[in-house]
Each structure stands twice: as structure tokens, then as C-alpha cells.
C-alpha positions as CSV (number, residue, x, y, z in Angstrom):
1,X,-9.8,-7.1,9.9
2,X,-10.4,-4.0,12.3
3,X,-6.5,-4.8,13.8
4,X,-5.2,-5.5,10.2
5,X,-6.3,-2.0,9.4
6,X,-5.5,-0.3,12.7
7,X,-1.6,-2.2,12.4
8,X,-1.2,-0.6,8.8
9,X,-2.4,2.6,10.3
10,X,-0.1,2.7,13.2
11,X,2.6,1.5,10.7
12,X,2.0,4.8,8.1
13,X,2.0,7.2,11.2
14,X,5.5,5.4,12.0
15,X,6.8,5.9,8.7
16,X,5.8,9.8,9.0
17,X,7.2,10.4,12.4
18,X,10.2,8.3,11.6
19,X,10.8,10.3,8.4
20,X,10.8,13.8,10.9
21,X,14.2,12.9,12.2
22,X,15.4,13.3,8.6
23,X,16.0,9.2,7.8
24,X,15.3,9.3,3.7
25,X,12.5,7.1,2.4
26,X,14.7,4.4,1.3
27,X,16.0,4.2,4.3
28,X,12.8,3.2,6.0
29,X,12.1,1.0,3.0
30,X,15.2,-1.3,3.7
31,X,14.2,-1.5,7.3
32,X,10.9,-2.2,6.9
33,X,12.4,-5.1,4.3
34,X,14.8,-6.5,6.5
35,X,12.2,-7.2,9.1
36,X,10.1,-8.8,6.6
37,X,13.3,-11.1,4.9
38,X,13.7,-12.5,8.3
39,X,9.8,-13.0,9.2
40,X,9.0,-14.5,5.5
41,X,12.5,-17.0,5.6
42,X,11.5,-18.2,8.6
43,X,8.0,-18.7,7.9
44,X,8.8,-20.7,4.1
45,X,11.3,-23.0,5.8
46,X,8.7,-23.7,8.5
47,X,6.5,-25.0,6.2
48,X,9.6,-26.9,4.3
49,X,9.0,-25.0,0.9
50,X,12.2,-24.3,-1.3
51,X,12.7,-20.1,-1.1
52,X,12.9,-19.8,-5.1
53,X,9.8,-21.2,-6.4
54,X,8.9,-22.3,-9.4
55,X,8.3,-19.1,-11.9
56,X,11.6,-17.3,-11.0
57,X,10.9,-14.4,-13.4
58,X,7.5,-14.1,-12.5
59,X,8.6,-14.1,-9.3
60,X,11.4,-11.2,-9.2
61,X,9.0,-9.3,-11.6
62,X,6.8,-9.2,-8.4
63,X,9.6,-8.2,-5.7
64,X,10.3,-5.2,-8.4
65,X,7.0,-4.1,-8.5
66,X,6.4,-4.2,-5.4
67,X,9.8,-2.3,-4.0
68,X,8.9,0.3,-6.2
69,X,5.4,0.7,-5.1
70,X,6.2,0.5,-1.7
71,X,9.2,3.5,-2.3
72,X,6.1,5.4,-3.7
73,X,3.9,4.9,-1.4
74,X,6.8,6.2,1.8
75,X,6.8,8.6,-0.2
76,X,3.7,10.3,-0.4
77,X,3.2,9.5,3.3
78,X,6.2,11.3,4.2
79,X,5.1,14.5,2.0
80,X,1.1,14.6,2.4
81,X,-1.2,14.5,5.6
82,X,-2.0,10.5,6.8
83,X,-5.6,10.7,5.7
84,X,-5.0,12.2,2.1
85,X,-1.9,9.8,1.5
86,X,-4.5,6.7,2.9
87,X,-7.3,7.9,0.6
88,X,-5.4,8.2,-2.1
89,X,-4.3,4.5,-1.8
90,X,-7.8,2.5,-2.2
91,X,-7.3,3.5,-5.7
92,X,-6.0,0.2,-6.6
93,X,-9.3,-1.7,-7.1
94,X,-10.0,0.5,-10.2
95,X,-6.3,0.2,-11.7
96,X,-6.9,-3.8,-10.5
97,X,-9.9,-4.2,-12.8
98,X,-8.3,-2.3,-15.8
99,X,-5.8,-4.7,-15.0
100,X,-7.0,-7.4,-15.2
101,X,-8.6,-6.9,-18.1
102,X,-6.3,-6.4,-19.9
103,X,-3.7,-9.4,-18.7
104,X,-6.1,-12.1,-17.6
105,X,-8.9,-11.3,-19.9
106,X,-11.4,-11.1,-16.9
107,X,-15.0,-9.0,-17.8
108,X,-15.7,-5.6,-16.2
109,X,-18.9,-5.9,-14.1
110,X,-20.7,-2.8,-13.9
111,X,-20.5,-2.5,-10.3
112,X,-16.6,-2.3,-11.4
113,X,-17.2,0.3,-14.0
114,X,-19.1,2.6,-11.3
115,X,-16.4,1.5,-8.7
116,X,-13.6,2.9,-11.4
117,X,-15.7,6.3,-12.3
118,X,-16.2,7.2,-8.7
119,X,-13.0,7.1,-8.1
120,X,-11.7,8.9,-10.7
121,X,-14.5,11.8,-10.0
122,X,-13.1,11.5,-6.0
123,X,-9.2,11.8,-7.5
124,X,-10.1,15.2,-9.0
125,X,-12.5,16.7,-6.1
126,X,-9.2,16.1,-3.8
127,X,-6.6,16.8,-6.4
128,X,-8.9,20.1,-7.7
129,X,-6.9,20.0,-11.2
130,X,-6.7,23.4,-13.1
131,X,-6.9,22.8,-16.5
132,X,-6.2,25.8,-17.7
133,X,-2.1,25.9,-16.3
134,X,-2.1,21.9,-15.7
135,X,-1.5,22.0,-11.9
136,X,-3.2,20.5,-9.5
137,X,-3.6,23.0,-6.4
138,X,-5.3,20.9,-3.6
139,X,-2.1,18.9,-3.1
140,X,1.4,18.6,-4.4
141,X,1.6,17.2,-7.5
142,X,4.8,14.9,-6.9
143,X,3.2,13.6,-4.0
144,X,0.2,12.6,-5.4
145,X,1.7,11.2,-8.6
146,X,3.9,9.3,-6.1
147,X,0.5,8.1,-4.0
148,X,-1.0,7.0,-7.3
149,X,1.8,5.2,-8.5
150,X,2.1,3.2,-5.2
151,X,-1.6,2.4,-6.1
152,X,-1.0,1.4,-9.5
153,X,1.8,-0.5,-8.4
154,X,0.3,-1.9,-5.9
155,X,-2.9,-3.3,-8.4
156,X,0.5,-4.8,-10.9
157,X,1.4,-6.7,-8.0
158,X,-1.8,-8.1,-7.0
159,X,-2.4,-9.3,-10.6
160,X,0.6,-10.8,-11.0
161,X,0.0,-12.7,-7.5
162,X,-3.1,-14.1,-9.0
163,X,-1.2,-15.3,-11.5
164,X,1.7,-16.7,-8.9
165,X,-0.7,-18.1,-6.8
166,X,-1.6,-20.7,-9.1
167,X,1.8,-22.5,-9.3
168,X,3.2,-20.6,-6.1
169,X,2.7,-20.9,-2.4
170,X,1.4,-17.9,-0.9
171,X,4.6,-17.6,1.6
172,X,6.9,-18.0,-1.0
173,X,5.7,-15.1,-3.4
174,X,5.8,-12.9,0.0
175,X,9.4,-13.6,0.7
176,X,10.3,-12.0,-2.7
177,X,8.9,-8.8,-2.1
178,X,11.3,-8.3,0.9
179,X,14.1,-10.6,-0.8
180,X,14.0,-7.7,-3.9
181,X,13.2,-4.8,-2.1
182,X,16.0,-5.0,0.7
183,X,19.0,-4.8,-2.1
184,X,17.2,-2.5,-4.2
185,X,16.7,0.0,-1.4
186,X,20.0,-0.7,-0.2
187,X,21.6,0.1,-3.1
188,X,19.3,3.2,-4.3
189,X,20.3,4.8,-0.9
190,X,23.5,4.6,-1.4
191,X,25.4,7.3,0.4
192,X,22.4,9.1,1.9
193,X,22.5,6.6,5.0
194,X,21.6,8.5,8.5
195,X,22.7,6.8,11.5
196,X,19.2,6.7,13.5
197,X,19.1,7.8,17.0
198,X,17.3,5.6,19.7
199,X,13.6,6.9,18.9
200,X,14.3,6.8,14.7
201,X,15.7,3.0,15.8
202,X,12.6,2.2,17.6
203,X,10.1,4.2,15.0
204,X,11.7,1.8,12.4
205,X,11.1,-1.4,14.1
206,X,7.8,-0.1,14.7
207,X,7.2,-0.1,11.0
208,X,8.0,-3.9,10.8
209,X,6.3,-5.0,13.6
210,X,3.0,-3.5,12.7
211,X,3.2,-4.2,8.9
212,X,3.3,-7.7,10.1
213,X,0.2,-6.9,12.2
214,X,-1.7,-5.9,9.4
215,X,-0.4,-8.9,7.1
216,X,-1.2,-11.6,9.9
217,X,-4.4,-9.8,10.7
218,X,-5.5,-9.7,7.0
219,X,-4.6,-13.1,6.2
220,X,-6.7,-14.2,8.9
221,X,-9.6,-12.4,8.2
222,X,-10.0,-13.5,4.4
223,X,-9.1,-17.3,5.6
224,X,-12.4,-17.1,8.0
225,X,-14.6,-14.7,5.4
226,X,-15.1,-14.1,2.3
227,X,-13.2,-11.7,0.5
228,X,-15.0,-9.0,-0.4
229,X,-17.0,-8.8,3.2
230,X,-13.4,-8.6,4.7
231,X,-11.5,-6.4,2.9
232,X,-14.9,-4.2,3.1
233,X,-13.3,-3.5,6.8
234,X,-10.0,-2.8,5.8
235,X,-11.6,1.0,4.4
236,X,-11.7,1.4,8.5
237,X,-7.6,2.4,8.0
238,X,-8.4,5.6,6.2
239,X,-10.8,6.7,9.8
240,X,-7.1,5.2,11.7
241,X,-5.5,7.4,9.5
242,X,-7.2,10.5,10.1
243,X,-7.4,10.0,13.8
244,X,-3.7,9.5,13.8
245,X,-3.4,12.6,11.7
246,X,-5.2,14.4,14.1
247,X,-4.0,13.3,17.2
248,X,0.0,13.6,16.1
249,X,0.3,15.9,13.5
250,X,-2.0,18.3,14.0
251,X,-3.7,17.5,10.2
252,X,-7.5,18.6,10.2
253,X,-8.9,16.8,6.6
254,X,-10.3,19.7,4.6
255,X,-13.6,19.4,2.9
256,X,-12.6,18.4,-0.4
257,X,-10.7,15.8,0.9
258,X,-13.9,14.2,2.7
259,X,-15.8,14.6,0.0
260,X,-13.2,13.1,-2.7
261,X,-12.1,10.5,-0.5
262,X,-15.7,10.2,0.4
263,X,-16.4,9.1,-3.6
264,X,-13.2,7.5,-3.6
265,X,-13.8,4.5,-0.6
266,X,-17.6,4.4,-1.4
267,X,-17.2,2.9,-5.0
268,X,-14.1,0.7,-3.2
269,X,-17.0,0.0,-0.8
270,X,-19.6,-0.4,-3.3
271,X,-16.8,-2.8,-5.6
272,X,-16.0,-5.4,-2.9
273,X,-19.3,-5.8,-1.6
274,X,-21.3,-6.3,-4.8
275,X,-19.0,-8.6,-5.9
276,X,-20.9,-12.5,-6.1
């Protein structure tokens, strides 16, 4: 779990440098997709599975959802410091539970109701919202709304895989999310293509290769513990993150942004460990 979360770490600080020799966010998207395409084909036909599935709609529903969340969240890593654009991530377990109360009819425990109140207090400590002209002045608002939408996005997805995964095999509903996103991105970026030079080239195949770090490493992880004691380790990224920050970016985490993202991965914390 510790190289899961130091993989998607290295891959965000990829994704930020790569972005600094002026390749656009979809750009990096469609890379990071066609890296993926190759690695998930490859891994369905190893197992002999059929590519398409069974719930086709379901299916694409998920590859949309999750393009656009990813978009998002390139987005906000591009435009904010690695630590904030981290923090602002482990959102997702509070939209999750709304979620999935709403579409699969599952209780809210109160550890979950703490969980999504902590992070909503955390979300304004960082944001510092005034209320009086509607902006938010401890970040830029775009890039925050972008960061939260990659969370919520994010949560649709991993509902909807719940759902999948009863009919679905897990490699299958992976390959869509590459299988949508790669056209999609493609398409979106239409003319805004920027040849890469040789350190944008390797920066972008960076971003594959350690995303696949971090899935392989996860997937192993919640196959030999249990969930919530696992993904209790994956919170390690956001310390990644701001050591990253630090070390290649010159980003010093101001004091709201501890103490927010402080509230914000404690009630994640507090969420995934409570849970029975």
C-alpha cells in the first residue's frame, strides 16, 4: 500500500512537471490512456474474458465518468500545489456515502456522517470562502471546483463499480476507463496537440508507468487485507505529495492547508477504519 501511494504520488508530480513544458491536460490524459488500453487488453485477453462485458451501458457510463474525472483531476494538479490538489482528493469517501445512499440504498453509519462533516469543515478551513462577495480566497476557485469534481467523479465511478462488479470482472470494467477516455481525450484536444520534446516524452510515460504502480500496488494490498486497514495507508500519498511539492516545486503547505487537510484525511482516516 506504502508503493501504491508513493506510485500515484510520483505519477501527480509527473503530470505537474510534464504540464511545465506547455503539453495541455488532455494531452497527458490521452497518454496516460493509451498506456493503460494496452496494459488492460493485454491483461483481459490473458485471462480469456471477452473485452465488452456484459452491462455495455453500465459499462461506457463508467469509462465517461471516469475520463471526465480524471480531466478534472490533471487539472487541478496542473493549477494548484501537489499537497492541496492531493488533499483535496480524499474527498470522495463523503460524496461515496451520499452516494450510495442514494443509488444502492445503503445506511449512513455515524462514523460516515462524522467522516462527511469533517470534511466539509476541512474543505472551507483550506478554501477560506468569503461569504460576503462569494469567492473563495485561499485558492483558485476553478481549480478547486475542478479538484472537487474529480472527487465527486471519482465516488460516481466507484459506485457504479460496485454495481459492475457484481456481473463484471474486475479487469474488464478497468479496460473501459482507458477504452473511453483515450477517444474522448483525443477528440476534445483536437487541434491543441504539442509535439513533446524528449523529457515531455519521457514525463508522459512516466505517468503510465507509475499509475500502473499504484493500481498493481493497491490491488495487492486489498487482496492480502482488508479494505479499510489498507486503504487506511493510501492517506500516506498526501505526505508523498507534499514532499514532492517541496523538493520540486518549491511549494511550502500553508497553515490552513495543514489544518483543513488535517480535518479532511482524519475523518477519511477515521471512515475506513471504523468501518466493521
Amino acid at each position: 500500500m506504502l508503493l501504491s501511494a508513493l506510485g500515484f504520488a510520483l505519477m501527480s508530480a509527473c503530470v505537474k512537471a510534464v504540464s511545465g513544458y506547455g503539453i495541455p491536460v488532455l494531452e497527458i490524459v490521452a497518454a496516460r490512456a493509451l498506456v493503460s488500453l494496452l496494459l488492460s487488453y493485454l491483461d483481459v485477453k490473458r485471462k480469456r474474458l471477452s473485452v465488452w462485458g456484459l452491462n455495455k451501458p453500465l459499462l461506457m457510463g463508467r469509462g465517461i465518468v471516469g475520463a471526465v474525472a480524471l480531466v478534472c483531476v490533471y487539472y487541478s494538479l496542473t493549477t494548484l500545489p501537489l499537497a492541496e490538489a492531493t488533499i483535496l482528493q480524499y474527498t470522495h469517501p463523503a460524496f461515496t456515502a451520499i452516494l450510495a445512499l442514494l443509488f444502492l440504498k445503503e445506511r449512513l453509519q455515524l462514523t460516515t456522517i462524522v467522516c462527511i462533516g469533517m470534511s466539509f469543515i476541512g474543505l472551507l478551513v483550506m478554501t477560506q470562502p468569503d461569504f460576503s462577495t462569494g469567492l473563495v480566497t485561499g485558492l483558485p476557485v476553478l481549480s478547486v471546483i475542478a479538484a472537487l469534481c474529480g472527487a465527486l467523479g471519482s465516488a460516481i465511478a466507484y459506485v457504479m463499480v460496485r454495481k459492475l462488479s457484481q456481473t463484471e470482472d474486475a479487469s474488464v470494467i478497468i479496460f473501459y476507463f482507458p477504452l473511453i477516455a483515450l477517444p474522448v481525450s483525443v477528440v476534445l484536444l483536437g487541434d491543441d496537440f504539442v509535439m513533446p520534446n524528449l523529457e515531455a516524452l519521457v514525463l508522459l510515460i512516466l505517468v503510465g508507468i507509475f499509475t500502473q504502480v499504484g493500481q498493481i500496488g493497491l490491488t495487492k494490498a486489498m487482496a492480502a487485507e482488508k479494505a479499510g486497514k489498507a486503504s487506511a495507508y493510501a492517506y500516506v500519498q498526501v505526505v508523498f505529495s507534499a514532499i514532492l511539492g517541496m523538493v520540486f516545486f518549491a511549494e511550502i503547505p500553508t497553515l490552513w492547508t495543514l489544518v483543513g487537510g488535517g480535518l479532511i484525511i482524519s475523518a477519511a482516516l477515521f471512515n475506513a477504519l471504523s468501518r466493521k
